[in-house]
C-alpha positions as CSV (number, residue, x, y, z in Angstrom):
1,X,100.5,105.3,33.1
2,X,103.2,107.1,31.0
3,X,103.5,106.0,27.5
4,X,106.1,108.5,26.5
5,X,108.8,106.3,25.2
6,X,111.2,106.0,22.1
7,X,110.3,102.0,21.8
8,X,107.5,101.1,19.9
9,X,104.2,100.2,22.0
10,X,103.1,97.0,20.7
11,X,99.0,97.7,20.3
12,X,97.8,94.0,21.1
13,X,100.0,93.3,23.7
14,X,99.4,96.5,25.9
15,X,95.0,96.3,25.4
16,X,95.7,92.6,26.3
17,X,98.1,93.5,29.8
18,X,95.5,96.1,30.2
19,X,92.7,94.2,30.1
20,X,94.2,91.3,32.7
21,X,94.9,94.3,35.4
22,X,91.5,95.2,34.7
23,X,89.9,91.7,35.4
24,X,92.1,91.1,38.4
25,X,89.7,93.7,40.0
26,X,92.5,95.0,42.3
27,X,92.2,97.3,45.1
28,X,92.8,101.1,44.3
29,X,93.7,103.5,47.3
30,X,94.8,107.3,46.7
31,X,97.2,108.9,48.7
32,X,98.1,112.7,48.1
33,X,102.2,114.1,48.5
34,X,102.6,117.3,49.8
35,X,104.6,120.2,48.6
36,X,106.9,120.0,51.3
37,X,107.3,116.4,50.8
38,X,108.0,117.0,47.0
39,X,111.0,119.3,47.4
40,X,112.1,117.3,50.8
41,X,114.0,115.0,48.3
């Protein structure tokens, strides 16, 4: 998550958003990018 922004972060509503990701209990899966992939673009 990146919270660097210039708009204000609204406290309630982002621990309540937070919390219903949380409860949907989704699937997490890591995947890793290579350096050669990075400066592919």
């Amino acid at each position: 998550m990146d919270f660097a922004t210039v708009e204000l972060i609204e406290r309630e509503e982002l621990e309540t958003r937070l919390r219903e990701l949380i409860r949907g209990a989704h699937s997490v899966a890591t995947e890793w990018i290579t350096d050669q992939c990075l400066t592919a673009v």
